[in-house]
C-alpha positions as CSV (number, residue, x, y, z in Angstrom):
1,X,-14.8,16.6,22.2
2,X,-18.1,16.1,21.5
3,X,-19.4,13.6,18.6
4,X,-19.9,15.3,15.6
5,X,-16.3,17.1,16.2
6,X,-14.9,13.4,16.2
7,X,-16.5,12.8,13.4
8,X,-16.0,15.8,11.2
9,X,-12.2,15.4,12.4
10,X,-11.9,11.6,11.6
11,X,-13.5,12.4,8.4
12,X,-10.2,15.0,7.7
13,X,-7.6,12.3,8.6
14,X,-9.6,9.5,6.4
15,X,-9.2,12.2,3.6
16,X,-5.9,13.1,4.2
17,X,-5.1,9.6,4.6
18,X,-6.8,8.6,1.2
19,X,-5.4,11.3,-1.2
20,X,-2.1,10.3,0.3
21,X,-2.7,6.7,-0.6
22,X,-3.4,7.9,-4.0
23,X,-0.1,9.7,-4.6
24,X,1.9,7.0,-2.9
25,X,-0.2,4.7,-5.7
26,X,0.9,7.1,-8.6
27,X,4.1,7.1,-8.0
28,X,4.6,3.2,-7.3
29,X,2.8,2.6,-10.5
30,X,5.1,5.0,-12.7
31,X,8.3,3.8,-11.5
32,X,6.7,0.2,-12.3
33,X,5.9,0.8,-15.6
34,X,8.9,3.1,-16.2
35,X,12.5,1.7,-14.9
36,X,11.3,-1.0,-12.4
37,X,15.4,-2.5,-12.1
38,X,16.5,0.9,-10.9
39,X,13.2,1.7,-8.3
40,X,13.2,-2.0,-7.2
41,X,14.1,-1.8,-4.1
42,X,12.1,2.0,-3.4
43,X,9.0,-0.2,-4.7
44,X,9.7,-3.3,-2.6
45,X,9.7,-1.2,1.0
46,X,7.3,0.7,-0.1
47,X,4.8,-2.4,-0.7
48,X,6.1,-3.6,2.9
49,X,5.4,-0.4,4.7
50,X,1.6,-0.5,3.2
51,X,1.0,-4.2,4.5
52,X,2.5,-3.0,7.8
53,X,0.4,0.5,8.2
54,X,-2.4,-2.0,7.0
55,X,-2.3,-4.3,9.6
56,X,-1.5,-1.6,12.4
57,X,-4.9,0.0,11.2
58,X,-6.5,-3.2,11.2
59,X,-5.6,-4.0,14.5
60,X,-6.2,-0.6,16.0
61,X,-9.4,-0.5,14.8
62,X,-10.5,-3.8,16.3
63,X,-8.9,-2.2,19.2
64,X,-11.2,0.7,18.9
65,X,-14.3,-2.0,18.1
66,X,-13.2,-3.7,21.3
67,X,-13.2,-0.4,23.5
68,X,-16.4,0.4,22.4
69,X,-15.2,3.5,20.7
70,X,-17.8,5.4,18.4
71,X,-18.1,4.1,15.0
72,X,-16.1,7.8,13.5
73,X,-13.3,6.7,15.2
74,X,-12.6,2.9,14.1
75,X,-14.0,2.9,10.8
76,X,-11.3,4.9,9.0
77,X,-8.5,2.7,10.8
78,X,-10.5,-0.7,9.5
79,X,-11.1,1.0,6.3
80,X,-7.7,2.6,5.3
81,X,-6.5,-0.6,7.2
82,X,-8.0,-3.3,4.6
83,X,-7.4,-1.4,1.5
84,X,-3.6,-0.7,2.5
85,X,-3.5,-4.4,3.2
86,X,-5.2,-5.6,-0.1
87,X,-3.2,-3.3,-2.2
88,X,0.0,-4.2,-0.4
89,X,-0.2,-7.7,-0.9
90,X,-1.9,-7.7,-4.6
91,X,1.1,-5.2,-5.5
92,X,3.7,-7.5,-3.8
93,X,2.6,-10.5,-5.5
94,X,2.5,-8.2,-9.1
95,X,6.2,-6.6,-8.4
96,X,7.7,-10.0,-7.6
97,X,6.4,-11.6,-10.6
98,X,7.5,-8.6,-12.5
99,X,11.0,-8.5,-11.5
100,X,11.1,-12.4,-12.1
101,X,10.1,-11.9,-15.4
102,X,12.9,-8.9,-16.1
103,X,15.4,-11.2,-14.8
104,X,14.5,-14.3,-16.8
105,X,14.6,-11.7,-20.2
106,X,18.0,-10.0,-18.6
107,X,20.0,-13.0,-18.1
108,X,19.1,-14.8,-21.9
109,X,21.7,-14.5,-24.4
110,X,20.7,-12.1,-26.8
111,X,22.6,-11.4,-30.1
112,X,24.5,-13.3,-32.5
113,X,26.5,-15.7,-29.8
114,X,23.8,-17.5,-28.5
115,X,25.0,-21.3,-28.3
């Protein structure tokens, strides 16, 4: 495979990759502004297995870096890698503040017996 086929076909999986992103990114961010208690825990793995496909594309791309790889072929792993990874961990910080906040207004006494 020459160059510019590893680079045409890196530039397919880094778009594949990205518009997939973007769905998985929809769809967390309705069920977190629509029934967060019932997609909880849907929302929780999901925010795990970005941080972990993050750091695997981190790490394979410094692999790929390391092994002197051209630059088509480690770029979209570092790239895909660090966004995965800063989105992961912005949105599990976000959700977990979130559900704290749900609980808190869940578990105050509401209506006329408060004491």
């Amino acid at each position: 495979m020459n160059e510019s086929q590893l680079e045409a076909l890196a530039g397919i999986i880094g778009w594949t990759l990205g518009v997939l992103l973007g769905i998985n990114g929809l769809v967390v961010g309705l069920m977190c502004s629509g029934n967060f208690r019932k997609y909880r825990r849907f929302i929780s793995v999901n925010i795990r297995v970005w941080i972990y496909v993050g750091l695997l594309g981190v790490s394979s791309g410094a692999v790929f870096v390391f092994g002197r790889y051209p630059r088509a072929v480690w770029h979209p792993c570092v790239l895909i890698g660090l966004v995965l990874l800063v989105l992961g961990l912005m949105l599990k910080r976000a959700a977990e503040r979130h559900a704290q906040a749900i609980e808190r207004e869940h578990s105050r006494p509401t209506g006329p017996h408060r004491h």
